[in-house]
LUMMARDREN-400670 format. One line per 8 residues: for each residue z, x, y of N, C-alpha, C. Coordinates in steps of 0.1 Angstrom, whole numbers, padded with zeros to 4 digits. Example, Ala and Ser with C-alpha at 12.3 -4.5 7.8 and 13.67 -1.06 7.14 Angstrom:
REM LUMMARDREN-400670
0078 0132 -0057 0078 0123 -0045 0078 0132 -0033  0071 0128 -0022 0071 0137 -0011 0079 0129 0000
***
This chain:
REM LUMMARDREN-400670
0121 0221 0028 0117 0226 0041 0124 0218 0052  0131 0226 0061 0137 0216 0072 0127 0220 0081  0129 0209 0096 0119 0209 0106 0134 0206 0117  0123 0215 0128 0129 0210 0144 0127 0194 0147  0141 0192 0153 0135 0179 0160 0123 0175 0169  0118 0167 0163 0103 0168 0171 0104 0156 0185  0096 0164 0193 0090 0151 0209 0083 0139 0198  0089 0130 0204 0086 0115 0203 0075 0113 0211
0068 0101 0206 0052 0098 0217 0055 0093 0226  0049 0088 0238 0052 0085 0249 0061 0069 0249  0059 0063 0241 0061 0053 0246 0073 0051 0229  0081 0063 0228 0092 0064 0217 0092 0059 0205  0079 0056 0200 0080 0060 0186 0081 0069 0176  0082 0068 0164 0081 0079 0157 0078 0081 0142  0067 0083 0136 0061 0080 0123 0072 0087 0111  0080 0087 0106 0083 0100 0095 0076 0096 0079
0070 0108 0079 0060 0107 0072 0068 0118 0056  0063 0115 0041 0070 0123 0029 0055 0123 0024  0057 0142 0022 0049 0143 0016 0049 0147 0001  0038 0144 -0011 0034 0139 -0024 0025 0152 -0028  0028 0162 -0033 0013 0169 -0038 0016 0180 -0042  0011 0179 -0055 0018 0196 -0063 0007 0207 -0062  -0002 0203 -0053 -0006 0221 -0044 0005 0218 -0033  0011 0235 -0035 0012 0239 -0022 0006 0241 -0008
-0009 0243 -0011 -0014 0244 0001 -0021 0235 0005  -0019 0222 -0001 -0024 0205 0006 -0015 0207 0012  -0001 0202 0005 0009 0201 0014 0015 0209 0031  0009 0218 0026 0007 0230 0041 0002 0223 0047  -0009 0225 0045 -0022 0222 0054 -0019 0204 0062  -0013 0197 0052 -0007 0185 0059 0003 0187 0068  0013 0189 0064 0025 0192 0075 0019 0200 0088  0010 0210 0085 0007 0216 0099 -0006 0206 0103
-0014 0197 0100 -0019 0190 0104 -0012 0176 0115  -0002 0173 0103 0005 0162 0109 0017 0162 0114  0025 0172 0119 0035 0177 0122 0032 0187 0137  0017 0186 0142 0011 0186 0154 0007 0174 0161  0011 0166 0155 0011 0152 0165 0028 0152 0172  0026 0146 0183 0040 0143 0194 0045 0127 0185  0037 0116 0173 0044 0106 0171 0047 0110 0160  0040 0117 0149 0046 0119 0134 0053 0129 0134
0065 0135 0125 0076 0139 0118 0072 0140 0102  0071 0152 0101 0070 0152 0084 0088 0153 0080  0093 0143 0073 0103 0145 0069 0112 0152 0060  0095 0157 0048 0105 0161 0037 0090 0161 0029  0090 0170 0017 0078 0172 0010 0082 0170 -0006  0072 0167 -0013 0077 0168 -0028 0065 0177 -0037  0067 0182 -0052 0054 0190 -0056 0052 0177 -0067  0058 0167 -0073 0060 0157 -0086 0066 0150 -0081
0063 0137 -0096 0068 0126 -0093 0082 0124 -0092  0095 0133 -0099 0104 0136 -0106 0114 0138 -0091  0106 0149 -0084 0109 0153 -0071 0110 0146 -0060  0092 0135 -0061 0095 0126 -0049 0106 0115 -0053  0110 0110 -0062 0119 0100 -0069 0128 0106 -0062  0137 0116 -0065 0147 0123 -0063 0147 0123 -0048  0141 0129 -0042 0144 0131 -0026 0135 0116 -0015  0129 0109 -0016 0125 0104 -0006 0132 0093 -0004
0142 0085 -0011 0147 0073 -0005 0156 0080 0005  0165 0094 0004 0175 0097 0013 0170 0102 0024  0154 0106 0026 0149 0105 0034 0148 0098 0047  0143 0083 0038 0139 0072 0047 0126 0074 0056  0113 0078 0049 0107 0079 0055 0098 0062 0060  0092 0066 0067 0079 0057 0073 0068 0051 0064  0065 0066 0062 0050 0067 0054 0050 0075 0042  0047 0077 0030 0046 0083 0017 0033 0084 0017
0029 0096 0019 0016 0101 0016 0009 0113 0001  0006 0100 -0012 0004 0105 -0022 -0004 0110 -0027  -0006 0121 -0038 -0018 0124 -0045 -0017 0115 -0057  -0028 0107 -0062 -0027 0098 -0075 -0023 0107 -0087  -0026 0117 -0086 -0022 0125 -0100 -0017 0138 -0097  -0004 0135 -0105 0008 0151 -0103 0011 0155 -0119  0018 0164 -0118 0017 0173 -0132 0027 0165 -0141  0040 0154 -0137 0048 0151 -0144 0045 0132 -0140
0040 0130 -0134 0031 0117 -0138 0023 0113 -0128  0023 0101 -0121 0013 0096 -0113 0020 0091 -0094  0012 0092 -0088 0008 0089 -0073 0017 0073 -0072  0005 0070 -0079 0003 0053 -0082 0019 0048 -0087  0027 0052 -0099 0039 0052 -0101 0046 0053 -0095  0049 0064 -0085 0059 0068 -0074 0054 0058 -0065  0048 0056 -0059 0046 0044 -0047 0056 0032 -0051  0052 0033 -0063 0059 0016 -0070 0073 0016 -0070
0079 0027 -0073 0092 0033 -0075 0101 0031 -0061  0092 0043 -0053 0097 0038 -0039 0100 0027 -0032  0086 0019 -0033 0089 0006 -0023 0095 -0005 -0029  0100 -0004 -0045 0108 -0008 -0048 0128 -0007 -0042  0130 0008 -0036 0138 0009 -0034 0140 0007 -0018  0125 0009 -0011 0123 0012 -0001 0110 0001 0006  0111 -0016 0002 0104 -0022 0004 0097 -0019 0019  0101 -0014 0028 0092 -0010 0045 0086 -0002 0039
0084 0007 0027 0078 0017 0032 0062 0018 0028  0053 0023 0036 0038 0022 0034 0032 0036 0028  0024 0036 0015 0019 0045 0010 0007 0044 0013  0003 0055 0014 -0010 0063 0015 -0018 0070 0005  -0022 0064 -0007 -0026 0075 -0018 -0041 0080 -0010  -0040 0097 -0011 -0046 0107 -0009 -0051 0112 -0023  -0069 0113 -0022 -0071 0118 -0039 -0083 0121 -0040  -0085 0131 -0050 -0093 0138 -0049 -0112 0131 -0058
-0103 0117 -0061 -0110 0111 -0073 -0118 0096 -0064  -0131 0095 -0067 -0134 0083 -0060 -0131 0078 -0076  -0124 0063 -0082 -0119 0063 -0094 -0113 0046 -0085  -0121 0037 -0093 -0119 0024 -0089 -0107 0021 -0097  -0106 0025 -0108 -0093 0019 -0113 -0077 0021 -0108  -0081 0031 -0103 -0071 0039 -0095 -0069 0034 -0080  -0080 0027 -0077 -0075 0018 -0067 -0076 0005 -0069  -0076 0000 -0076 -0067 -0015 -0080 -0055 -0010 -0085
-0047 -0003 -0092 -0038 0003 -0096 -0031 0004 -0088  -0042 0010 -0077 -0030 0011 -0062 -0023 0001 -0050  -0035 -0010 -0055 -0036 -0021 -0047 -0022 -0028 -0054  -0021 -0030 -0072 -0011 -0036 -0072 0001 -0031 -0068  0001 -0014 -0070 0017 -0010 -0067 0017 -0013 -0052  0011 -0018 -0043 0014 -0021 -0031 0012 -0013 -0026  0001 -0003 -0025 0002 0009 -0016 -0005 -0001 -0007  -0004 0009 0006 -0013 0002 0019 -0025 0007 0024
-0024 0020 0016 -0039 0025 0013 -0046 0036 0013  -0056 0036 0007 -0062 0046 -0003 -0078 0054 0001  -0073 0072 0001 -0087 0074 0010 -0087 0089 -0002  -0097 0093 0003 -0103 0103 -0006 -0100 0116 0002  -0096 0129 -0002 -0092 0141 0004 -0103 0147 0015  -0116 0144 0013 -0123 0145 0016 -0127 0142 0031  -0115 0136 0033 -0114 0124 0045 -0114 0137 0060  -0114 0130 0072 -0119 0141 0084 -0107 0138 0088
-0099 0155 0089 -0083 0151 0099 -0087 0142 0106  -0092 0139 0117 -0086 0127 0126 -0088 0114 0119  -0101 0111 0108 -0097 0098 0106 -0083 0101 0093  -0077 0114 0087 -0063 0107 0083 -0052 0103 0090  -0056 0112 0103 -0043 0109 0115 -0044 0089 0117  -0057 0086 0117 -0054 0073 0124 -0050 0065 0109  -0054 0068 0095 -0050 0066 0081 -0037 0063 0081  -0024 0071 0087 -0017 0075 0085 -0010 0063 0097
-0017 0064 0109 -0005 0057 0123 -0012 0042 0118  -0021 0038 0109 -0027 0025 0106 -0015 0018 0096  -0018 0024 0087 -0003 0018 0075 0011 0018 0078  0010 0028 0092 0024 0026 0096 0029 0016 0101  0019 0009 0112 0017 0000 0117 0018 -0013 0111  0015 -0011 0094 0018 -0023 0087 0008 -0029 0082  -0009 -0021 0085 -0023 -0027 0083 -0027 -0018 0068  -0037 -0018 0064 -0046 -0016 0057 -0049 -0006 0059
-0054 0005 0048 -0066 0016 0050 -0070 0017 0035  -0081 0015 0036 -0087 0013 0019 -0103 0022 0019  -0105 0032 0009 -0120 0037 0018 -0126 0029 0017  -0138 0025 0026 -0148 0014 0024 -0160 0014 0011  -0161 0026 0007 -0170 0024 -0004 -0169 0022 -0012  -0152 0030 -0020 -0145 0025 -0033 -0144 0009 -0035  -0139 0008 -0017 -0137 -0014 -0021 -0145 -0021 -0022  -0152 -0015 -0014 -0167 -0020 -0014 -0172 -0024 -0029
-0175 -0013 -0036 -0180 -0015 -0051 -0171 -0022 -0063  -0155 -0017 -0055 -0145 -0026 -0066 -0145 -0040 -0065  -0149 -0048 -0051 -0147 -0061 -0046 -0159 -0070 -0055  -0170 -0054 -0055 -0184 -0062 -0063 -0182 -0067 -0077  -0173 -0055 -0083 -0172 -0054 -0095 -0165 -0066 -0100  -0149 -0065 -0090 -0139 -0078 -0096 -0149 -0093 -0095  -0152 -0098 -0083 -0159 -0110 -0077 -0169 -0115 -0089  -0167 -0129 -0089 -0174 -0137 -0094 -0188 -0137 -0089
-0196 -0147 -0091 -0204 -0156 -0081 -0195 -0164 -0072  -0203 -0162 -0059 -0192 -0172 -0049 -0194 -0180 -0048  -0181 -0189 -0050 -0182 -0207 -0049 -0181 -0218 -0037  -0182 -0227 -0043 -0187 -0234 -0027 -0173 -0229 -0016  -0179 -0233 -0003 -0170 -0228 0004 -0169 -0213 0009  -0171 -0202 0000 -0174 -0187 0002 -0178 -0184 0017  -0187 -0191 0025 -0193 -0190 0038 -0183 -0189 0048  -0169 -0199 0041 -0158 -0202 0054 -0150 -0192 0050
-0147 -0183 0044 -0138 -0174 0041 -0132 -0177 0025  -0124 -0174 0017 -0118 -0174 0007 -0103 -0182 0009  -0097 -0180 0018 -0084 -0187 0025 -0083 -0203 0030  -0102 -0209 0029 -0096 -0220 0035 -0095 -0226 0023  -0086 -0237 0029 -0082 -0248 0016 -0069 -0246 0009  -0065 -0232 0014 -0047 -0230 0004 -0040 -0235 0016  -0029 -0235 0007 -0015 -0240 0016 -0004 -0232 0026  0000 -0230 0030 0006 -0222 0038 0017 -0216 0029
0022 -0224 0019 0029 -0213 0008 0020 -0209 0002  0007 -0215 -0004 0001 -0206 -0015 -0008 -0192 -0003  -0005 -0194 0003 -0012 -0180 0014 0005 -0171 0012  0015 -0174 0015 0025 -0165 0016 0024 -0165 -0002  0022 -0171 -0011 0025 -0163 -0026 0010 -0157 -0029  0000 -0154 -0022 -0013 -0146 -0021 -0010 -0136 -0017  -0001 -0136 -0006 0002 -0122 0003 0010 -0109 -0006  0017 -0123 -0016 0028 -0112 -0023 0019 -0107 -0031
0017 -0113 -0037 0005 -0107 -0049 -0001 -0099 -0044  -0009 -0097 -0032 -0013 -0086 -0024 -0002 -0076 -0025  0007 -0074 -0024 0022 -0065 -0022 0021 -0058 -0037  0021 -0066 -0051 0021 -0061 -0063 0031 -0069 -0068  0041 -0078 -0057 0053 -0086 -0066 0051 -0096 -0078  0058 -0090 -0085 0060 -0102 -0099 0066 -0113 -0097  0059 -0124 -0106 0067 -0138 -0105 0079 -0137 -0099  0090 -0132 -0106 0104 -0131 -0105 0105 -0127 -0088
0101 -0119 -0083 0104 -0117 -0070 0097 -0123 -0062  0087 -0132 -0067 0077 -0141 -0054 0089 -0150 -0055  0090 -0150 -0069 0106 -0166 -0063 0119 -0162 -0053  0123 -0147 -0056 0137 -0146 -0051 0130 -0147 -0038  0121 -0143 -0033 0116 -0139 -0021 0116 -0150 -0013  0110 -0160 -0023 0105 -0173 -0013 0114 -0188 -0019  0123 -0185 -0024 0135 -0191 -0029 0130 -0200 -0042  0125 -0198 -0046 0115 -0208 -0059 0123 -0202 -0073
0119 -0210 -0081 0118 -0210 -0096 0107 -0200 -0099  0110 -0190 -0113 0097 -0185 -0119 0089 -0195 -0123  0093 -0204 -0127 0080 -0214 -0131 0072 -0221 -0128  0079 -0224 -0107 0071 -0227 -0098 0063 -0218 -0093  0068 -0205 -0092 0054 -0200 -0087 0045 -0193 -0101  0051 -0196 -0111 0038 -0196 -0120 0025 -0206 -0117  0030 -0222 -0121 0028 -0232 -0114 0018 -0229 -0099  0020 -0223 -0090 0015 -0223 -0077 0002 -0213 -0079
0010 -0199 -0086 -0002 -0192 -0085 -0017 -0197 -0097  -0010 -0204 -0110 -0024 -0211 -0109 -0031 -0218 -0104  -0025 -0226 -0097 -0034 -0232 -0083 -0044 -0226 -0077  -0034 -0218 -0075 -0042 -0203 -0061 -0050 -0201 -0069  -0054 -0197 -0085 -0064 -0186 -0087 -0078 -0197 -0085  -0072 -0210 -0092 -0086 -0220 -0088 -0089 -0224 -0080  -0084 -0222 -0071 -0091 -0225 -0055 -0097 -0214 -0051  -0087 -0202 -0056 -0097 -0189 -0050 -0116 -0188 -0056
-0115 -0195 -0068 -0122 -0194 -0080 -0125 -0177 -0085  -0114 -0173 -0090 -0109 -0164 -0097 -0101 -0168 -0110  -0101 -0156 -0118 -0095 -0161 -0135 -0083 -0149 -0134  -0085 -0136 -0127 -0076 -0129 -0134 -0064 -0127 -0112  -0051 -0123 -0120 -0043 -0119 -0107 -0048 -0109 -0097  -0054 -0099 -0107 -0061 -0090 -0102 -0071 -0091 -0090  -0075 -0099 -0091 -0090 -0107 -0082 -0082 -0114 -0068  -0070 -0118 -0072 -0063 -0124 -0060 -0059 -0114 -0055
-0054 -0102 -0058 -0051 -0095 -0053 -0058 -0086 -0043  -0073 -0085 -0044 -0080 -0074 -0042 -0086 -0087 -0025  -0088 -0099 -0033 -0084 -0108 -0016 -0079 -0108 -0009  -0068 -0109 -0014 -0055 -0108 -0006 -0056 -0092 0002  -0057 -0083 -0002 -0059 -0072 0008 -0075 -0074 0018  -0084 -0078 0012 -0095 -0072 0021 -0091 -0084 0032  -0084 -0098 0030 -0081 -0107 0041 -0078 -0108 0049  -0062 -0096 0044 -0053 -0092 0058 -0042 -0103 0058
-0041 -0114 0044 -0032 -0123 0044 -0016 -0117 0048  -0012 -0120 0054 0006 -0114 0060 0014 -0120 0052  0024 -0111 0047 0036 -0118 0036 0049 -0123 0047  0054 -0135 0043 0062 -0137 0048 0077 -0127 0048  0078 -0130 0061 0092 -0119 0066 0105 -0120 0053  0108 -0107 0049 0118 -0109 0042 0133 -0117 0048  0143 -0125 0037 0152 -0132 0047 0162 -0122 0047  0172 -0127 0059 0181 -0114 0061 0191 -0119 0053
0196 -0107 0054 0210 -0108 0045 0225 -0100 0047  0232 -0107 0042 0244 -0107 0049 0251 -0112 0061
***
């Protein structure tokens, strides 16, 4: 589907948004939802995972807005796929499933966040200009219950937040963890050895008093920890 060039928002931004969803008439119903705003741009639509692989890096969108489950595989997979090729880019899994596993799943592939279809157009419009933005959107009751589920008892300290006491790198290798990065790229990222930030991230889990990565991870998002800026290159 091509689109007219669209009016930009006032102050010249412009969301481009790829849409994920093997109904046809989600996908409608999005594009004419979100393709009535003056800042978003629907760029490009997909029905599978096979499809969004294929078309959205040439895209270049903004925002990937997924369903967790398509007929040739998953939501959750294509996010990971993308921001692998397309590290800026922010997913939105859209789903019809409240399914906690499915959102730690999502948390690791790095989506930026996860709401139920059920959701009221305007809170997906602001869903949508939120992740763009580079923040969080997580539904509150899925996290809610998953935070209960992962979490220990809280240990001393718990009163002052979970963050105090780490280091200013073990906060930047928390953040990645938050992202879904593996050893190997917390290092290239942050110029380390794999075996230093093996090394570090056990640190991290005992101070967080957490046993599994998992658990850092699900911190790491409700915290808001910021990953350090990628370095440039070339």
């Amino acid at each position: 589907m091509t689109d007219t060039a669209p009016s930009a928002a006032p102050d010249g931004s412009l969301i481009r948004v790829f849409l994920v969803d093997d109904h046809e008439v989600v996908r409608r119903g999005l594009h004419d939802l979100l393709g009535a705003e003056p800042d978003i741009h629907v760029v490009g639509e997909a029905g599978g995972a096979d499809q969004a692989l294929a078309r959205g890096p040439a895209l270049r969108p903004d925002v990937a807005v997924l369903d967790v489950r398509l007929p040739d595989g998953d939501g959750i997979t294509v996010c990971r796929e993308l921001r692998s090729r397309m590290p800026e880019l922010a997913c939105l899994m859209l789903t019809s499933f409240d399914d906690d596993d499915a959102l730690l799943d999502a948390i690791l592939a790095g989506a930026a966040g996860y709401v139920l279809k059920q959701i009221k157009s305007s809170d997906l419009l602001t869903a949508v200009r939120t992740v763009a933005a580079g923040q969080s959107m997580l539904d509150p009751a899925t996290t809610g219950r998953l935070l209960r589920s992962l979490r220990g008892s809280p240990g001393e300290g718990s009163e002052r937040g979970p963050l105090v006491g780490l280091s200013p790198r073990e906060r930047e290798i928390l953040a990645l963890i938050g992202e879904g990065l593996t050893n190997r790229q917390i290092g290239e990222r942050l110029y380390l050895s794999e075996k230093t930030v093996k090394n570090n991230i056990s640190r991290l889990l005992g101070k967080l008093g957490v046993e599994r990565r998992v658990q850092a991870a699900v911190i790491a998002t409700e915290s808001g920890v910021r990953p350090p800026p990628e370095p440039r290159r070339g």
